[in-house]
C-alpha positions, 0 to 999 in steps of 0.5 A: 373352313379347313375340309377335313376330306382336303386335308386328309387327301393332301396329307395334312394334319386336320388342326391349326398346325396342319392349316398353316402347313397346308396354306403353305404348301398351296402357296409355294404351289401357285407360285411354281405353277406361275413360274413354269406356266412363265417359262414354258409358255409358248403362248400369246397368253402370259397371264396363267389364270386367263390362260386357265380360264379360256383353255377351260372354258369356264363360265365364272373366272377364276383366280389361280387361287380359287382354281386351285381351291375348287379342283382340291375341293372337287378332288378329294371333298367330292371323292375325285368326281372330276367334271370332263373340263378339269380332267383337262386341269389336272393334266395342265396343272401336272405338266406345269407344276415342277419341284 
């Protein structure tokens, strides 16, 4: 299931080891993301995925997870052909992330 485009778009090796790595850094990423989203909020929202889920007014809710697999799979397997919605997403995702 590991997408070869994903991979390569990330910078990760496309075998096992690569995965691993890859699992890895998307998790440490959904965790700073929440974090920030948590520090930074001055909304009445303090859960991230609703928050991401009404800001972007999608039809099938998604998980910070999931949103984060749809926008790489979106991002790089389709070659960047972002749908207006998570133009927005990226935006959020960018200002909430912070190393």
């Amino acid at each position: 299931m590991w997408d070869m485009k994903i991979a390569k778009g990330l910078g990760f090796e496309h075998s096992k080891e690569g995965y691993i790595k890859f699992l890895q850094e998307m998790q440490k990423y959904a965790k700073n993301v929440d974090k920030t989203y948590r520090m930074k909020t001055q909304c009445s929202e303090k859960n991230i995925e609703t928050f991401l889920n009404k800001k972007l007014g999608l039809k099938i809710k998604y998980t910070l997870t999931k949103f984060i697999d749809e926008y790489n799979w979106i991002r790089y397997t389709k070659e960047g052909k972002l749908p207006t919605e998570w133009n927005k997403a990226e935006e959020l995702l960018k200002e909430l992330y912070c190393e």
